[in-house]
C-alpha positions as CSV (number, residue, x, y, z in Angstrom):
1,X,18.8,17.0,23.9
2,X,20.0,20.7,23.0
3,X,18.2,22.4,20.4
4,X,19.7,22.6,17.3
5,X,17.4,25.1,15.5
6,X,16.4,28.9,15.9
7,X,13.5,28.0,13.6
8,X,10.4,29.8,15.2
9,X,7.3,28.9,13.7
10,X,5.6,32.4,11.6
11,X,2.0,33.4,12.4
12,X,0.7,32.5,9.3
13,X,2.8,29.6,7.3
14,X,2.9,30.4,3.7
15,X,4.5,28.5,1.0
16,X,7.3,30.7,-0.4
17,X,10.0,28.3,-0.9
18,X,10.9,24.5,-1.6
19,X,10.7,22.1,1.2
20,X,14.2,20.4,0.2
21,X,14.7,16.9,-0.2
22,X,13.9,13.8,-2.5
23,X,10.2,15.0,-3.0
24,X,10.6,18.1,-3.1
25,X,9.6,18.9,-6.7
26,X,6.2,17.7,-6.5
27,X,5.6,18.6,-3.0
28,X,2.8,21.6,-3.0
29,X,0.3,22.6,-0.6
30,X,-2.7,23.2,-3.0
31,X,-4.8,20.1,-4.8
32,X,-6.2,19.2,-8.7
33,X,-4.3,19.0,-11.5
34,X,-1.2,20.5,-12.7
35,X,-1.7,19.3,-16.5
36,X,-4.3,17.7,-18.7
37,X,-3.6,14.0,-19.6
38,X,-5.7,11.4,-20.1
39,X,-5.2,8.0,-18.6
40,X,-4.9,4.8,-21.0
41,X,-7.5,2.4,-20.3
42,X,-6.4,-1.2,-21.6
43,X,-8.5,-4.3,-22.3
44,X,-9.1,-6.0,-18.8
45,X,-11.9,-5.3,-16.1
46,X,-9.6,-3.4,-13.8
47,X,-7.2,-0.6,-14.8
48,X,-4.7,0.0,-12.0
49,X,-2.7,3.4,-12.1
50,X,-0.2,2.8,-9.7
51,X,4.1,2.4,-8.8
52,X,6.0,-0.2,-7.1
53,X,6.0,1.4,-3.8
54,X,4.6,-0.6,-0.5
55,X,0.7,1.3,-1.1
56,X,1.0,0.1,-4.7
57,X,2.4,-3.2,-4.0
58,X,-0.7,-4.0,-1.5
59,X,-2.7,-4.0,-4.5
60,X,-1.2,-6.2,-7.3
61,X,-0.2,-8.8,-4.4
62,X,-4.2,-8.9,-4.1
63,X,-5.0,-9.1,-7.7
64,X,-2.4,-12.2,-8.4
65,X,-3.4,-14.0,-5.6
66,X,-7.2,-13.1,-6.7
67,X,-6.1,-14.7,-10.2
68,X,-4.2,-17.5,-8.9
69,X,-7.3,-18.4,-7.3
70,X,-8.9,-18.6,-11.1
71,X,-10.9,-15.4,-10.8
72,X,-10.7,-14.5,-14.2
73,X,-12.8,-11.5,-13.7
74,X,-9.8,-9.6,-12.0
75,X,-7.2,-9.7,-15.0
76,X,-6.1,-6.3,-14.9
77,X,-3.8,-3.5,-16.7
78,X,-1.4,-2.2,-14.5
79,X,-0.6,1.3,-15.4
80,X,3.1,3.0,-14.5
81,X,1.9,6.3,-13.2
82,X,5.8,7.6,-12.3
83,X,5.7,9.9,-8.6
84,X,8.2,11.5,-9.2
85,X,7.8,12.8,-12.2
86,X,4.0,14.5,-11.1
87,X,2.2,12.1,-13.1
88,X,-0.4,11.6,-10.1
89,X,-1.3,15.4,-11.1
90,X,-2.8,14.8,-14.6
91,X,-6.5,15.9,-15.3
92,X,-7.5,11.9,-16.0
93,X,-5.4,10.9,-12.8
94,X,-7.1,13.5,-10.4
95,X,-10.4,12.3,-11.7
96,X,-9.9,8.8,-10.3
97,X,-8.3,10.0,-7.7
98,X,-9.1,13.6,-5.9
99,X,-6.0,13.2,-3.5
100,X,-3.4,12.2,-6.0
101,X,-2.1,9.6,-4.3
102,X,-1.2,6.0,-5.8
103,X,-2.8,3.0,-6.3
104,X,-6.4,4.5,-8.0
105,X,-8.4,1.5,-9.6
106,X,-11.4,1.7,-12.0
107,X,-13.6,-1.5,-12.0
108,X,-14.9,-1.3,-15.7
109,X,-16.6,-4.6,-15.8
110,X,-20.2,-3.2,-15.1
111,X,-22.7,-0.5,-17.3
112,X,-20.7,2.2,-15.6
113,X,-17.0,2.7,-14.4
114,X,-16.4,2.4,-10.8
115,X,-13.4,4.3,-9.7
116,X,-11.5,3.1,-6.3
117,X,-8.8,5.0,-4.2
118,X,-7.0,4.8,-1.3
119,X,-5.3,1.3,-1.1
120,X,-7.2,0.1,2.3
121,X,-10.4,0.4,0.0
122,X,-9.2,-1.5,-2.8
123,X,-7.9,-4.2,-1.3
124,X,-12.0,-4.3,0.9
125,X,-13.5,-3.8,-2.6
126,X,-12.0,-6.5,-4.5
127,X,-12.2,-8.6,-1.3
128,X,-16.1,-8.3,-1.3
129,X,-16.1,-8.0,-5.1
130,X,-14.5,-11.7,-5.2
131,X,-15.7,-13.1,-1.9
132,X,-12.1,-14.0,-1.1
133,X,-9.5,-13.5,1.2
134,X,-12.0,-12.0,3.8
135,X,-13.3,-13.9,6.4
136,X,-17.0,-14.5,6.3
137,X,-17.9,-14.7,9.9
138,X,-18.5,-11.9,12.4
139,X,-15.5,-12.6,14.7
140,X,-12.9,-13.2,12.2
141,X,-14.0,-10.1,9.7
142,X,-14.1,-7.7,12.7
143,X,-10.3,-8.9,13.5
144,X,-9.3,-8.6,10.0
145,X,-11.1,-4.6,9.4
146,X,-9.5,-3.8,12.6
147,X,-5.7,-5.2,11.9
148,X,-6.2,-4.0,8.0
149,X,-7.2,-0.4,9.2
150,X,-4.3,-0.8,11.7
151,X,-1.9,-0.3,8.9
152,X,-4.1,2.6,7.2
153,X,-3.6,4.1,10.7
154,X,0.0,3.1,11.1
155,X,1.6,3.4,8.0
156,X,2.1,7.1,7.7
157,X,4.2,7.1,10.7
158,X,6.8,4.6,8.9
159,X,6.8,6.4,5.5
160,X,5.9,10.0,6.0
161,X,7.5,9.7,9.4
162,X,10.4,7.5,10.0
163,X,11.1,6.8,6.3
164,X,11.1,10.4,5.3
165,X,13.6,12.2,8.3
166,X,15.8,9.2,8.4
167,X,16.3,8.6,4.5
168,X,14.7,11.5,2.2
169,X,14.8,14.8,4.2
170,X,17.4,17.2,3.3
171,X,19.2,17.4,7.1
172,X,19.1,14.8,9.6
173,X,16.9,15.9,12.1
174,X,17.7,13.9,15.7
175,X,14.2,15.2,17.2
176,X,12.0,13.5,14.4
177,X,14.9,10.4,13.7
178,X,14.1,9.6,17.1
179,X,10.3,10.3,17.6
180,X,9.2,8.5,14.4
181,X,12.0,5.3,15.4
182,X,10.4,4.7,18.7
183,X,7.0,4.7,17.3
184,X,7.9,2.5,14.6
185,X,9.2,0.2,16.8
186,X,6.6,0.2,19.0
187,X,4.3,-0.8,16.0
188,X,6.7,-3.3,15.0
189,X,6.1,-4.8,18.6
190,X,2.1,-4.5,18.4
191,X,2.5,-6.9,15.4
192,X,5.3,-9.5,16.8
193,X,3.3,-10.1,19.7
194,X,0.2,-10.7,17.4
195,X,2.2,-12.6,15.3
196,X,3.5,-14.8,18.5
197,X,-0.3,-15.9,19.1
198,X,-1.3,-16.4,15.4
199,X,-0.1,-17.5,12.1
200,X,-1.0,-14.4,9.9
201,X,-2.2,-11.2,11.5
202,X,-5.7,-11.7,11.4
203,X,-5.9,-15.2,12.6
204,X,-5.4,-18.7,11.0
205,X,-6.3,-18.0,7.2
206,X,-4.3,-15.0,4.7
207,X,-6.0,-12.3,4.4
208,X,-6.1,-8.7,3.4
209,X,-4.6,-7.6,6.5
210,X,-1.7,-9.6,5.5
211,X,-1.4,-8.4,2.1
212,X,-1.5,-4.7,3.1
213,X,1.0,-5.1,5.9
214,X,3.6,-7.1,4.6
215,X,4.6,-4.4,2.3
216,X,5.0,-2.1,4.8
217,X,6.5,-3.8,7.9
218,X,7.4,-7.3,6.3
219,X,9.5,-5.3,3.7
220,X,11.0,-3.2,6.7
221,X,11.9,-6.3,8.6
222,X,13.6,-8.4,5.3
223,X,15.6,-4.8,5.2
224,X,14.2,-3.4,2.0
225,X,12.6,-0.3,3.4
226,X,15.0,2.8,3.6
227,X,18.3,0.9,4.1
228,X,17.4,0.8,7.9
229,X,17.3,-3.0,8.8
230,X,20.0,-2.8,11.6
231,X,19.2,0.8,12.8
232,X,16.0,-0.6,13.9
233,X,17.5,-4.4,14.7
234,X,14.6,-5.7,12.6
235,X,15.9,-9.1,13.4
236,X,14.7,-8.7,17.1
237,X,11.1,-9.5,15.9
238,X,11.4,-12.8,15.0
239,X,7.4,-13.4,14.6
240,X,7.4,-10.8,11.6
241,X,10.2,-12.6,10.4
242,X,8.5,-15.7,10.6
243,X,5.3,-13.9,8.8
244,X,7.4,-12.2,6.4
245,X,9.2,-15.3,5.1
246,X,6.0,-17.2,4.7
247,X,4.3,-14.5,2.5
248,X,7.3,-14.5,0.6
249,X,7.2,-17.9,-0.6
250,X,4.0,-16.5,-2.1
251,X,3.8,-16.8,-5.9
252,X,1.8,-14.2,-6.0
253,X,3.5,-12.2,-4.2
254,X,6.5,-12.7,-5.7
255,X,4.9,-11.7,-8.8
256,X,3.1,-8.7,-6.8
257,X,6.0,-6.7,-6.0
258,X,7.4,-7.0,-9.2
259,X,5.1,-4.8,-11.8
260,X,5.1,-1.2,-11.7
261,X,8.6,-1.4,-10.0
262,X,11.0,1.0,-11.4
263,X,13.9,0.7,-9.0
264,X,16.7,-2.3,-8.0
265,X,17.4,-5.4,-9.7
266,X,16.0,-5.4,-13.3
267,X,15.0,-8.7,-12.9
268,X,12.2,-7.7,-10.3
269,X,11.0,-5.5,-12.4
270,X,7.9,-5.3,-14.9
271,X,7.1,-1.5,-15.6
272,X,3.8,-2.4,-16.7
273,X,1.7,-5.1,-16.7
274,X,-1.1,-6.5,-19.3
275,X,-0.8,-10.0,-19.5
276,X,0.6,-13.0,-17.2
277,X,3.1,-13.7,-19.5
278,X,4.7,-10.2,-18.7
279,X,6.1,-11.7,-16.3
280,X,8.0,-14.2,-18.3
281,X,9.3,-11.6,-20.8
282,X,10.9,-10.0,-17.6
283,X,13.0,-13.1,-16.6
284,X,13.6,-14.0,-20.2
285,X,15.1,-10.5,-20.8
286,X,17.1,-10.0,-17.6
């Protein structure tokens, strides 16, 4: 493939102009705050500060399925904090979260607030918080930390990677199209060929590894990831289809991916979240 670019890489890089593309606004390569704002803090045990992206969505998919189990003790606020728009730089968000990154959770149903970030660790927390959807047995919990830290491990390379040169970057860059596409595929093939041998990723039973997964490659394969369904002839994995149509039947799920979502149909979504019957008010008002 001929080289397209003189680009030759400085000495020293130094951050002297804007990256271009979607995110470029926000994009900096310093930490902490960029304003002081307090976060709201609502009248559930768990504040979530989060947005309807797939890293957000892992999260409320848990907590409805955690209350449609009847544990009451995870009602939770879920709190818009907008991406795009730097919220995720405010003093009280940087204080739950030093990497500025959505979800952040604070648990504030014991003496003291527990703040959680990073969605991987949520989704363990409130699994060991509730004793659900994590198997209890050696074998089975090892297979579910290793396919759940799979996608921690993964992920970036579909999002930062893939996601970002194919659909967000300001030039289309054949090099990185094609790097992060092959390795995105070759992820999507790890998890058919799971999926071939089991019913959800981590065996028989739904589990966390499913939930953080699914919005991430079950959401790529159903074509609602960066518009690239037939670029990566997602219909050639017909296990994650399989998968991915099961966990959509999901109420919970269904219900998931709806709050903090501030893009497509306005029927899917509920900005904000603070009581079940949110969801209602959506539909009714759609």
């Amino acid at each position: 493939m001929p080289n397209s670019s003189q680009y030759v890489p400085p000495k020293v890089w130094t951050w002297n102009k804007p990256s271009g593309g979607r995110f470029a606004n926000i994009n900096r390569p310093i930490a902490g705050p960029t304003h002081d704002k307090e976060l709201p803090i609502g009248r559930h045990p768990l504040q979530l500060y989060s947005l309807g992206t797939p890293n957000g969505v892992k999260v409320t998919i848990m907590l409805e399925e955690l209350l449609a189990l009847g544990h009451s003790g995870a009602e939770y606020d879920a709190w818009l904090i907008n991406i795009g728009e730097g919220e995720q730089f405010s003093s009280g968000f940087v204080a739950v979260n030093p990497n500025s990154k959505i979800p952040a959770l604070v648990d504030r149903s014991g003496p003291a607030p527990i703040r959680v970030f990073e969605s991987g660790a949520i989704l363990l927390y409130l699994a060991e918080k509730f004793h659900a959807f994590l198997p209890a047995q050696p074998a089975e919990r090892a297979e579910c930390f290793s396919w759940l830290f799979w996608q921690v491990g993964s992920a970036p390379y579909l999002g930062g990677g893939f996601g970002h040169f194919y659909a967000y970057a300001p030039e289309k860059i054949e090099y990185a199209i094609d790097r992060f596409a092959m390795e995105v595929k070759r992820q999507l093939d790890v998890l058919d060929r799971r999926l071939a041998e089991s019913e959800f990723v981590a065996g028989a039973a739904y589990t966390i590894a499913d939930m953080a997964i699914f919005p991430w490659y079950g959401e790529l394969a159903k074509g609602s990831l960066y518009g690239a369904a037939e670029f990566l002839s997602v219909q050639d994995y017909r296990n994650v289809q399989r998968w991915a149509d099961v966990i959509l039947q999901r109420p919970a799920v269904k219900r998931g991916r709806m709050v903090n979502r501030i893009s497509g149909n306005p029927s899917g979504q509920l900005r904000e979240r603070h009581d079940a019957s949110d969801f209602e008010k959506v539909l009714r008002e759609s």
